[in-house]
N, CA, C and O atoms as a DFTB+ gen file, in Angstrom:
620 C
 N C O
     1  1     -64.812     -58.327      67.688
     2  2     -64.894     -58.233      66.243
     3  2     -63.755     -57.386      65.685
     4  3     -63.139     -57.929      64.768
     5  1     -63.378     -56.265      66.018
     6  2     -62.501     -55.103      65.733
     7  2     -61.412     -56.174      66.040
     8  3     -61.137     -56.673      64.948
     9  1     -60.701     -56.731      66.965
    10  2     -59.602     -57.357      67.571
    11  2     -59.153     -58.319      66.285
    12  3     -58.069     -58.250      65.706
    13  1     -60.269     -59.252      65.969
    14  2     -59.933     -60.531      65.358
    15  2     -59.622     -59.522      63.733
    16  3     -58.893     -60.081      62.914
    17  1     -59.978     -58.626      63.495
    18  2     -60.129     -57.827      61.961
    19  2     -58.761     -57.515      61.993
    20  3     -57.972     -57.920      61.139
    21  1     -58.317     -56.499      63.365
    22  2     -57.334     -55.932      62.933
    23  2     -55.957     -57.210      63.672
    24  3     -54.920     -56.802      63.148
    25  1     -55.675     -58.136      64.347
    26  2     -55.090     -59.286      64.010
    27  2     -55.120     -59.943      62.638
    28  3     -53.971     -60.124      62.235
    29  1     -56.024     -60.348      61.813
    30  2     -56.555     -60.669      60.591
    31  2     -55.552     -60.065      59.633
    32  3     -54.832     -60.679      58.846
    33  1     -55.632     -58.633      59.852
    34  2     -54.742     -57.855      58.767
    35  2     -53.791     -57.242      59.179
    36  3     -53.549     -56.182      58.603
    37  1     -53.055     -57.588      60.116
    38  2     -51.850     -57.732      60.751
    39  2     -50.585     -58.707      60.157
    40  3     -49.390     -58.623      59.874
    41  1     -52.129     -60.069      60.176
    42  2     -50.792     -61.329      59.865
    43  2     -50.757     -61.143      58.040
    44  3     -49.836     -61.372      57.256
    45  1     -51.943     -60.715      57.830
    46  2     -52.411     -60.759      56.142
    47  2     -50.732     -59.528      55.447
    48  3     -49.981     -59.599      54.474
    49  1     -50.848     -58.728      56.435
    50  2     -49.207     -57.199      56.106
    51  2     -48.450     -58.643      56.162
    52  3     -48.314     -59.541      55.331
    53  1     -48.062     -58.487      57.367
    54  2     -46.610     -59.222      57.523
    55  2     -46.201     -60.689      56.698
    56  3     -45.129     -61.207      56.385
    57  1     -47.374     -60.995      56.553
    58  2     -47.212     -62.169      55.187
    59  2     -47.245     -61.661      53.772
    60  3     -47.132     -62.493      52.872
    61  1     -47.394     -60.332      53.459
    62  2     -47.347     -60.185      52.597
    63  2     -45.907     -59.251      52.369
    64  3     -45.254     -59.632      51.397
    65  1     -45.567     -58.572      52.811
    66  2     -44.095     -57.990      53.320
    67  2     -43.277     -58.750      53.926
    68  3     -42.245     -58.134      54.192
    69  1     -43.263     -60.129      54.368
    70  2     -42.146     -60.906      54.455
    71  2     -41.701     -61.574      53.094
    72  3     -40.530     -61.661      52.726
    73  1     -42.819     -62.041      52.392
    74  2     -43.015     -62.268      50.808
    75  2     -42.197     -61.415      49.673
    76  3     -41.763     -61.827      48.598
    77  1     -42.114     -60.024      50.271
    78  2     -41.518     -59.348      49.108
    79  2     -40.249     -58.607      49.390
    80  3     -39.681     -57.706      48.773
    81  1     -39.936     -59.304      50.610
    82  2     -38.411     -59.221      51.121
    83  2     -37.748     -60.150      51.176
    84  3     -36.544     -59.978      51.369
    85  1     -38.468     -61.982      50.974
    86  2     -38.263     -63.672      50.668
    87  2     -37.587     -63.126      49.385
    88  3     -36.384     -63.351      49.255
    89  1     -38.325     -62.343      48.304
    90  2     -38.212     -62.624      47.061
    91  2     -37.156     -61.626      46.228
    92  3     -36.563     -61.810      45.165
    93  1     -37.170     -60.620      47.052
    94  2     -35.693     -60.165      46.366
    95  2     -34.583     -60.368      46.507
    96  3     -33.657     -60.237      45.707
    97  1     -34.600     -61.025      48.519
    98  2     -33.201     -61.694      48.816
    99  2     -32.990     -63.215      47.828
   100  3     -31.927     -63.687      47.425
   101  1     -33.993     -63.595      47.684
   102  2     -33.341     -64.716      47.175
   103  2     -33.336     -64.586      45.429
   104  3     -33.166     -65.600      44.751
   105  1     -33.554     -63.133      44.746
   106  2     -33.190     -63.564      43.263
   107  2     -31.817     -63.240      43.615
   108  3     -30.905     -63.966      43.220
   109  1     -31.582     -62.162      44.359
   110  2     -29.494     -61.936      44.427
   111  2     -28.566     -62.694      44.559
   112  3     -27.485     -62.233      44.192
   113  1     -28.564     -64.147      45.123
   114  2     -27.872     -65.200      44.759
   115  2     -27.801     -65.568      43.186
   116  3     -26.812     -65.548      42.454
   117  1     -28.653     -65.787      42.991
   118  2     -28.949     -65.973      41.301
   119  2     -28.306     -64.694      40.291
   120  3     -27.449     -64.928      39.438
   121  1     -28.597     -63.985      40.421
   122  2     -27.817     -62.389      39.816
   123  2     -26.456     -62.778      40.040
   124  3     -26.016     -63.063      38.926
   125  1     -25.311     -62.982      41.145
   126  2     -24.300     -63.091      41.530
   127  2     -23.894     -64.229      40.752
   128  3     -23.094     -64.076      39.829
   129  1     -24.489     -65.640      41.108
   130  2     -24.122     -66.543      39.710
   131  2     -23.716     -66.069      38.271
   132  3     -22.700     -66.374      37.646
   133  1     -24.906     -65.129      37.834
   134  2     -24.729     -65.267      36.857
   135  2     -23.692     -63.538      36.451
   136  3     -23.605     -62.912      35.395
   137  1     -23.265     -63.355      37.405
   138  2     -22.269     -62.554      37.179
   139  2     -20.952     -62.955      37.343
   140  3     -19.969     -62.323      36.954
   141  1     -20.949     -64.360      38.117
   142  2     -19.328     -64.772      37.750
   143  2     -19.058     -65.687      36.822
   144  3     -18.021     -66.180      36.378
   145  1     -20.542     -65.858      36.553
   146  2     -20.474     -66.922      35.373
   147  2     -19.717     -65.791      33.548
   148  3     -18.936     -66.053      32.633
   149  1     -20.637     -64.514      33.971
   150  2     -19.684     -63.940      33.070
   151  2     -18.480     -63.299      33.160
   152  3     -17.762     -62.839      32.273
   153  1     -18.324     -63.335      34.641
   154  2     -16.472     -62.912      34.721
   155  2     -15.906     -63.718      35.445
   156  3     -15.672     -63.600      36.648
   157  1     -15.537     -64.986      34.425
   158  2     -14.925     -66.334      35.401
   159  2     -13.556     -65.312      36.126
   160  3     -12.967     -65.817      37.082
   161  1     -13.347     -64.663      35.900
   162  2     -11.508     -64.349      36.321
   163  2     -11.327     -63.356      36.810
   164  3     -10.218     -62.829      36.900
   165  1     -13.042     -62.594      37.491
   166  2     -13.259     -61.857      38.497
   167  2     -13.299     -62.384      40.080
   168  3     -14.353     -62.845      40.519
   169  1     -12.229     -62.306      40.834
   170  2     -12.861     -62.448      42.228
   171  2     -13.180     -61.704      43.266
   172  3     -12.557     -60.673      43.519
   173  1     -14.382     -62.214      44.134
   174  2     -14.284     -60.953      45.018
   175  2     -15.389     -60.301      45.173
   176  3     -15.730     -59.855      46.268
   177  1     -16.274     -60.129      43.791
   178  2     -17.034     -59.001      43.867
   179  2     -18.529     -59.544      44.273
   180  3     -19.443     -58.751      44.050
   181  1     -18.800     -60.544      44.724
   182  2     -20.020     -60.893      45.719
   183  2     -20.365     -59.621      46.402
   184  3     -21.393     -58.961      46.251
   185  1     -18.947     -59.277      47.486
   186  2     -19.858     -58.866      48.801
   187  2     -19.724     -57.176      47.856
   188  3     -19.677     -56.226      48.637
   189  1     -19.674     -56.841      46.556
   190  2     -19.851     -55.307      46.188
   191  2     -21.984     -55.752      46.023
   192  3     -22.808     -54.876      46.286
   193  1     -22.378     -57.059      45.609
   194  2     -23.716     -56.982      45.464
   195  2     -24.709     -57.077      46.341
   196  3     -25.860     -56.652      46.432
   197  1     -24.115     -57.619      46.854
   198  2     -24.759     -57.358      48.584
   199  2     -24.668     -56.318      49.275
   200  3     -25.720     -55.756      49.580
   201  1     -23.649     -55.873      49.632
   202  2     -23.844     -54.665      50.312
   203  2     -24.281     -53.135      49.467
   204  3     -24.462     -52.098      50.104
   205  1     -24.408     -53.207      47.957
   206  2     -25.018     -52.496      47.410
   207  2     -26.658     -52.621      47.766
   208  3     -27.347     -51.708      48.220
   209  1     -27.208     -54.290      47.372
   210  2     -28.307     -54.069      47.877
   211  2     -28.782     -53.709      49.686
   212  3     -29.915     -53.538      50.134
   213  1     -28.027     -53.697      50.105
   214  2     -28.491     -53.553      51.611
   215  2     -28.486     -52.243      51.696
   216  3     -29.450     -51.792      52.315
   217  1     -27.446     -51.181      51.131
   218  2     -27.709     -49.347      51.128
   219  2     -28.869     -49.084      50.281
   220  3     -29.825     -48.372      50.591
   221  1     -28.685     -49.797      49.049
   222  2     -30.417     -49.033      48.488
   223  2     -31.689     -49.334      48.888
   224  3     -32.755     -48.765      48.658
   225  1     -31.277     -50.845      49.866
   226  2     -32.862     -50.921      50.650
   227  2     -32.770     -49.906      51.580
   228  3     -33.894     -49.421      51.702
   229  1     -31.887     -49.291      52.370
   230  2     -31.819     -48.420      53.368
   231  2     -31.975     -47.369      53.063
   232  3     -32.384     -46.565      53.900
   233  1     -31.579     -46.776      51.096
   234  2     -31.897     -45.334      51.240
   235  2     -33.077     -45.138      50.761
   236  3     -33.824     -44.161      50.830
   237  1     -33.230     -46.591      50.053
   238  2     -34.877     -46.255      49.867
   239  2     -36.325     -45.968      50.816
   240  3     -37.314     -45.263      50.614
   241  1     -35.935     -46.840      51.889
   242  2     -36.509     -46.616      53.355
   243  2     -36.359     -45.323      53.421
   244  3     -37.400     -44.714      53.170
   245  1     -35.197     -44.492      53.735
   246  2     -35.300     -42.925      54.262
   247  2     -35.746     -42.582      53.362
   248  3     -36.855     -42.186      53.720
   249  1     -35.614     -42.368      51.834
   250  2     -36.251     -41.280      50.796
   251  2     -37.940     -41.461      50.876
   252  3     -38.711     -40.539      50.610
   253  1     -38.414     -42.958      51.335
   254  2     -39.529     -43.157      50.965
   255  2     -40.045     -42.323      52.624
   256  3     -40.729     -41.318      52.429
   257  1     -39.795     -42.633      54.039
   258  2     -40.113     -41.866      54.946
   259  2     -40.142     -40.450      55.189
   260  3     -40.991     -39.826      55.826
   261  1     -39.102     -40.007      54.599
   262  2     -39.138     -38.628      54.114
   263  2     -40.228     -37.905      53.148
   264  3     -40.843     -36.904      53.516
   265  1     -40.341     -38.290      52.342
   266  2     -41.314     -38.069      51.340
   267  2     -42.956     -38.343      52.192
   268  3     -43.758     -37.450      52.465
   269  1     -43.083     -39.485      52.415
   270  2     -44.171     -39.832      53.338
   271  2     -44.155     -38.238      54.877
   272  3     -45.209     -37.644      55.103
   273  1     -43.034     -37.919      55.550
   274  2     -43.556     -37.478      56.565
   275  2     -43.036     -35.877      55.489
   276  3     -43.065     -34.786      56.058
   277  1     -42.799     -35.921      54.663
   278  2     -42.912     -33.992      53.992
   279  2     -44.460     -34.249      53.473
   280  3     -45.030     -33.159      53.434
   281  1     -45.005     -34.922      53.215
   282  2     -46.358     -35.069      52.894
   283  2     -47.151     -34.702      53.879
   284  3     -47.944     -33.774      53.717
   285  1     -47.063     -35.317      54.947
   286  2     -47.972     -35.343      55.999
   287  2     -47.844     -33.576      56.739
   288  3     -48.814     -32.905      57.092
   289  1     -46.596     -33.215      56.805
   290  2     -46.113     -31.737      56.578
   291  2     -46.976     -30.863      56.082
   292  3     -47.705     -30.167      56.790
   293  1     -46.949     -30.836      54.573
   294  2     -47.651     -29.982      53.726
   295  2     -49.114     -30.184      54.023
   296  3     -49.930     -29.292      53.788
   297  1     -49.425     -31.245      54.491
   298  2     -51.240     -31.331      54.339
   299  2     -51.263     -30.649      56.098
   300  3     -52.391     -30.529      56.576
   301  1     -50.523     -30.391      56.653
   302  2     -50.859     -29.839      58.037
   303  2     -51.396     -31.004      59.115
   304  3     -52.362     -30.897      59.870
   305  1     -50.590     -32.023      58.985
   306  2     -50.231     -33.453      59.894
   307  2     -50.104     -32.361      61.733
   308  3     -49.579     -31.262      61.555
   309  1     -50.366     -32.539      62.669
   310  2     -50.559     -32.170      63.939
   311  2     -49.895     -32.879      65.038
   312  3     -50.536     -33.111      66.063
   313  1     -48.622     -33.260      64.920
   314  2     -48.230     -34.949      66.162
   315  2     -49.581     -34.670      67.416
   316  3     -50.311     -33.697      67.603
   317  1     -49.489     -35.859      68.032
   318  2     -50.130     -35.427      69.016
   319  2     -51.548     -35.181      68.978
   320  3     -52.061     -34.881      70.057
   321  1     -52.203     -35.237      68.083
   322  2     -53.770     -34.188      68.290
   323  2     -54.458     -36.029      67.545
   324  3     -54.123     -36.792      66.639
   325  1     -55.561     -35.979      68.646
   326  2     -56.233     -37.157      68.030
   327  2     -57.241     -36.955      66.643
   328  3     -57.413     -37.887      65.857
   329  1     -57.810     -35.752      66.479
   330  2     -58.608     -35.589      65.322
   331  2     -57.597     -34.830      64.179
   332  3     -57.315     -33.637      64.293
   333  1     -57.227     -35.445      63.367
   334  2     -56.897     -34.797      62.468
   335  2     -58.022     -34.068      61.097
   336  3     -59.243     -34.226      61.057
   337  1     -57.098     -33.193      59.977
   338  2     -58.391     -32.675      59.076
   339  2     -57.988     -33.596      58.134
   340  3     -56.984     -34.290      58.291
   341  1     -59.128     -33.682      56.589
   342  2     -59.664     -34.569      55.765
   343  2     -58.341     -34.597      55.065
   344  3     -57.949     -35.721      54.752
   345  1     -57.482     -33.454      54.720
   346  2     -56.664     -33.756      53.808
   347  2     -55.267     -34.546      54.323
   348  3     -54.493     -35.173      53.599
   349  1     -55.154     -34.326      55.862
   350  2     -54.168     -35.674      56.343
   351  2     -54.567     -36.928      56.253
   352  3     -53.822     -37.858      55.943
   353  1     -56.217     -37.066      56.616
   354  2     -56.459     -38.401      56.075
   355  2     -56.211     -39.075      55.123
   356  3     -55.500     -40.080      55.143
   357  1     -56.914     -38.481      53.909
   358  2     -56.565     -38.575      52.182
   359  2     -55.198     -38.862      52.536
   360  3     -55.009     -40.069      52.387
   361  1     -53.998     -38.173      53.005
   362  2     -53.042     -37.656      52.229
   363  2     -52.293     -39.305      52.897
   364  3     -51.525     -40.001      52.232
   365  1     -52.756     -39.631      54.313
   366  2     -52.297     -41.300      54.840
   367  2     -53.201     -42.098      53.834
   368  3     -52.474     -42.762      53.095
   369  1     -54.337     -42.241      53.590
   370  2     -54.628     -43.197      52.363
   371  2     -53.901     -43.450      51.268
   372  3     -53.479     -44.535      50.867
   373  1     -53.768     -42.267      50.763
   374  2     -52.991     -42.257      49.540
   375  2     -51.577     -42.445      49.633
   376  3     -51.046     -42.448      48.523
   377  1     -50.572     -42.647      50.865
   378  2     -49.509     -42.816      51.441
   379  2     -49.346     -44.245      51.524
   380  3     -48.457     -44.862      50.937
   381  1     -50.516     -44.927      52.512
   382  2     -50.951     -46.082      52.379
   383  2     -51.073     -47.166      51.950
   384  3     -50.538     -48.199      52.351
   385  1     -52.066     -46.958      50.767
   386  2     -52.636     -47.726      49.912
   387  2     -52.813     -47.734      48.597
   388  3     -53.390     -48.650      48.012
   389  1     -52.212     -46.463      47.896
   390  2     -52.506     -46.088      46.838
   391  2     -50.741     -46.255      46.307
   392  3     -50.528     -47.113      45.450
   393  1     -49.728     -45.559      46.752
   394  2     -48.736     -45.533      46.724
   395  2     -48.113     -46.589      46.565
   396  3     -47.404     -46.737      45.570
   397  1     -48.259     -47.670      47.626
   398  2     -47.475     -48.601      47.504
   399  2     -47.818     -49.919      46.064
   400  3     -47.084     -50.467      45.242
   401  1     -49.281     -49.984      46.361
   402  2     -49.940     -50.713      45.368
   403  2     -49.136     -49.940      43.993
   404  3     -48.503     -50.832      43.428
   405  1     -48.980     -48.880      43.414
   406  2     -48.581     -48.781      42.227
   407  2     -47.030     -48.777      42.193
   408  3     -46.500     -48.441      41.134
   409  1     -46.477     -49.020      42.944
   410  2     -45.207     -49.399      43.292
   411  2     -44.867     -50.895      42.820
   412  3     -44.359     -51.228      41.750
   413  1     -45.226     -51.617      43.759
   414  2     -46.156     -52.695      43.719
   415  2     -46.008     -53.579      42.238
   416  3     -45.337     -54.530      41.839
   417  1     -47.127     -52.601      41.649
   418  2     -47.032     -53.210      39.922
   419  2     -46.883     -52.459      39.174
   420  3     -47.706     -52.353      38.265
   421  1     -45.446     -51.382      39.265
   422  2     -44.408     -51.090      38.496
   423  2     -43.384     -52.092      38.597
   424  3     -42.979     -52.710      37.613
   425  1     -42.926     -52.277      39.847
   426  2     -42.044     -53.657      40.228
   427  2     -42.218     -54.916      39.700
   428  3     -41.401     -55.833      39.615
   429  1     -43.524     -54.855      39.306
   430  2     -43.554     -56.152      38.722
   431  2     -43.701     -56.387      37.184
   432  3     -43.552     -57.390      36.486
   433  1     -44.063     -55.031      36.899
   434  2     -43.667     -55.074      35.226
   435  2     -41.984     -55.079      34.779
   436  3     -41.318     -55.520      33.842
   437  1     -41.709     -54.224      36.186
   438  2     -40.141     -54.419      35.413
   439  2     -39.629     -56.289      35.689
   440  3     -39.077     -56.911      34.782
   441  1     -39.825     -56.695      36.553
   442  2     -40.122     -58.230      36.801
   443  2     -40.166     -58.927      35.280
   444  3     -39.255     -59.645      34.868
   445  1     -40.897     -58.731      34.812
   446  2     -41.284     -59.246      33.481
   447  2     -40.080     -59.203      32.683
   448  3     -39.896     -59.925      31.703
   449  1     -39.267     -58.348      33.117
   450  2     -38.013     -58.305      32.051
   451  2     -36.529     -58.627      32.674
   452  3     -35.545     -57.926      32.435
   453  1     -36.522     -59.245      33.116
   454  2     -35.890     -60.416      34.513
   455  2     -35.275     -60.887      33.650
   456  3     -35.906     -60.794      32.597
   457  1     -34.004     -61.532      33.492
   458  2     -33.721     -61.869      32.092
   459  2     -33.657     -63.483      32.845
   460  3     -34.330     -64.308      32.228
   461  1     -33.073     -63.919      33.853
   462  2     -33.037     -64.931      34.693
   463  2     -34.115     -65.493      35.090
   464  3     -34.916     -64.955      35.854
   465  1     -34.286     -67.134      34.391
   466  2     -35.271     -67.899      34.327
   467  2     -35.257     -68.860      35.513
   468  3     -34.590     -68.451      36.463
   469  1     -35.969     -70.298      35.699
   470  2     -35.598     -71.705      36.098
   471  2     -34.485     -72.121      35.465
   472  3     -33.370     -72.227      35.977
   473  1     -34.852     -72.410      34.100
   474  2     -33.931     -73.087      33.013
   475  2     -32.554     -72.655      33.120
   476  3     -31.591     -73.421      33.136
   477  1     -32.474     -70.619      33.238
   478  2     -31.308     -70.743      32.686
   479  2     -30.594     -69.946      34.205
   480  3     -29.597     -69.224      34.197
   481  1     -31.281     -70.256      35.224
   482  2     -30.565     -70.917      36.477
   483  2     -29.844     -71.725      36.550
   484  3     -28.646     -71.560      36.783
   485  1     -30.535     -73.060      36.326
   486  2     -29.846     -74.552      36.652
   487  2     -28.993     -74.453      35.098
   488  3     -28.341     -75.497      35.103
   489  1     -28.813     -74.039      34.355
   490  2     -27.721     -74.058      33.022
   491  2     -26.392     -72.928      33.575
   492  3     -25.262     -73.050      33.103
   493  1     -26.699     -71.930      34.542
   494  2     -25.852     -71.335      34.861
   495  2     -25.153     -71.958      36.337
   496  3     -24.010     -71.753      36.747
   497  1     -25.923     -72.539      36.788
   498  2     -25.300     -73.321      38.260
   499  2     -24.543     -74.319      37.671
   500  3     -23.333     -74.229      37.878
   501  1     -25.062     -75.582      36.747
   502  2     -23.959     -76.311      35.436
   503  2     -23.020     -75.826      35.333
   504  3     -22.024     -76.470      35.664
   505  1     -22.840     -74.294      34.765
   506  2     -21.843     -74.035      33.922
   507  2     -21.144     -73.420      35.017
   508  3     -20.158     -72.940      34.458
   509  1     -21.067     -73.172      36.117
   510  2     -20.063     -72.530      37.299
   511  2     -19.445     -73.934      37.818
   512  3     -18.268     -74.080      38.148
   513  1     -20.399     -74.903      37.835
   514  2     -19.790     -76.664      38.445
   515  2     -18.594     -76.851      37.869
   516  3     -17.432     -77.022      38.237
   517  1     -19.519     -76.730      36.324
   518  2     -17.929     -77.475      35.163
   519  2     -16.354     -76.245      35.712
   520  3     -15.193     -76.423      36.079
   521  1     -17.075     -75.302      35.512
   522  2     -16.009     -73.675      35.687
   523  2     -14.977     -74.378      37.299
   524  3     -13.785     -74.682      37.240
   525  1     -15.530     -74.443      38.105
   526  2     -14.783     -74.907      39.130
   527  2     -13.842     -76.040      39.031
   528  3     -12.729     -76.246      39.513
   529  1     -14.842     -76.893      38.049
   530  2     -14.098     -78.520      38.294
   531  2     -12.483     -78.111      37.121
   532  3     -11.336     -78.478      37.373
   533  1     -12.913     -77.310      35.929
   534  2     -11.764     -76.521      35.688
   535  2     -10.440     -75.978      36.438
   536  3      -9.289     -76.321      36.169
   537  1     -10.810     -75.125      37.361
   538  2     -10.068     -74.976      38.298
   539  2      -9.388     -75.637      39.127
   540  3      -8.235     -75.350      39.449
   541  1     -10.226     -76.860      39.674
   542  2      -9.750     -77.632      40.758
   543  2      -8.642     -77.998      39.783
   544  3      -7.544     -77.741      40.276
   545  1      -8.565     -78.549      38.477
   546  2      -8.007     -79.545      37.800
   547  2      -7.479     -78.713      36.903
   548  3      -8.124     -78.638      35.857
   549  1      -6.282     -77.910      36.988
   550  2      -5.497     -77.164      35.855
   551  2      -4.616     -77.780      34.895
   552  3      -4.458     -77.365      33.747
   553  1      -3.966     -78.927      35.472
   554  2      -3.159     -79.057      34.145
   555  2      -3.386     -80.487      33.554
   556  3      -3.820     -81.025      34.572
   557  1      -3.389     -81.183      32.881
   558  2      -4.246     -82.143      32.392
   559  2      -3.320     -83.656      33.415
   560  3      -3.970     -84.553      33.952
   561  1      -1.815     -83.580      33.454
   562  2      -1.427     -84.646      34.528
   563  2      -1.395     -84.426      35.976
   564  3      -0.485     -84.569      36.792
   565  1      -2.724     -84.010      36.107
   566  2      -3.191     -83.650      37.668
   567  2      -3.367     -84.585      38.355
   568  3      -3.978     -85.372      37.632
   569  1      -3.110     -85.417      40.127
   570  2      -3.760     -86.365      40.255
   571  2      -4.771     -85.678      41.072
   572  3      -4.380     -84.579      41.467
   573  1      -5.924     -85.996      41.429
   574  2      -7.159     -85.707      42.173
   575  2      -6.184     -85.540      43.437
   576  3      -5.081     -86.088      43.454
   577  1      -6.702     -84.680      44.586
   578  2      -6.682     -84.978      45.457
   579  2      -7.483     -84.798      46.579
   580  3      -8.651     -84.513      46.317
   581  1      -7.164     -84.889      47.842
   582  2      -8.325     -84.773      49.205
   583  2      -8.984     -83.533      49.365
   584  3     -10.183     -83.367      49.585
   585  1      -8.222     -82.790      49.253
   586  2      -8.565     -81.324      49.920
   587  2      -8.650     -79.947      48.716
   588  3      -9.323     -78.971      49.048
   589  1      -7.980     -79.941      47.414
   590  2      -7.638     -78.897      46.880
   591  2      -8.318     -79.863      45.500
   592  3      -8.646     -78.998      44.688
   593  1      -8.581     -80.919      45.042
   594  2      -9.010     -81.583      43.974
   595  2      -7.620     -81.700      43.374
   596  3      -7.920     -81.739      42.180
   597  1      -6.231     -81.785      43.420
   598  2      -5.094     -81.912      42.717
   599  2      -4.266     -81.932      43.643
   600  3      -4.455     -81.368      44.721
   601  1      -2.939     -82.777      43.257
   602  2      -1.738     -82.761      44.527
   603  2      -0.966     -82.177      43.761
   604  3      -0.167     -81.441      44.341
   605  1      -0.863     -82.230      42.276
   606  2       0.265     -81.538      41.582
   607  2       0.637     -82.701      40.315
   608  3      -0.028     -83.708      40.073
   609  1       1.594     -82.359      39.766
   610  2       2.024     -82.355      38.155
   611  2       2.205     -83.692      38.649
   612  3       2.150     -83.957      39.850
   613  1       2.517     -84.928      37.331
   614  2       2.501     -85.925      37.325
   615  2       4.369     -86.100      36.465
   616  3       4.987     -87.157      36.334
   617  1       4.669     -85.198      36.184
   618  2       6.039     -84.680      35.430
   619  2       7.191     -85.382      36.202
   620  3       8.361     -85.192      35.870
């Protein structure tokens, strides 16, 4: 009984924390769109949004472990000792379950103000298509070509 419970809410975490690591990697493609969509004549600066998000997931990890084990600190946490007292318990509940949940849905109120929709996704993926096909094709007696979309002037 204990086995199948705590398997149960094993897969129930990890499906729910693969979920909310699915969902921030994939709005940052979308963010990046719509940041070269407003600086057509910026290049380059992809990998500054990515690797920004990959340090603040990392320092958020240490600030949040830190904080979590100065907690466990102050309430008089024991490594090693199988019985701990009431206020390390509390103090892992509230570390736990209490913490993250209001995390949780602060994150998701700020969510609410997402300015990036469906709609004005696929209107911004449009408008980077046309933006390129621009590019490929600079001067109006262009002929198409194989590899670069133009061989050169028609002059």
């Amino acid at each position: 009984m204990v086995s199948q419970l705590l398997i149960g809410m094993t897969v129930n975490f990890g499906l729910h924390f693969s979920f909310i690591l699915l969902i921030s990697r994939s709005m940052l493609p979308d963010v990046v769109d719509n940041f070269r969509l407003q600086n057509p004549h910026r290049k380059g600066h992809e990998t500054i949004f990515y690797s920004s998000y990959v340090f603040f997931t990392k320092m958020s990890a240490g600030i949040g472990l830190g904080i979590s084990a100065a907690g466990l600190e102050f309430t008089g946490y024991k490594p090693g000792i199988c019985r701990q007292s009431d206020d390390v318990i509390l103090t892992l509940k509230i570390l736990i379950g209490a913490v993250p949940a209001i995390l949780i849905l602060v994150g998701l109120f700020i969510l609410l103000f997402y300015p990036i929709t469906e709609e004005s996704r696929k209107e911004t993926k449009l408008a980077l298509e046309l933006l390129e096909l621009e590019t490929d094709f600079p001067a109006k007696g262009s002929i198409p070509g194989p590899k670069h979309g133009y061989l050169g002037s028609l002059h």
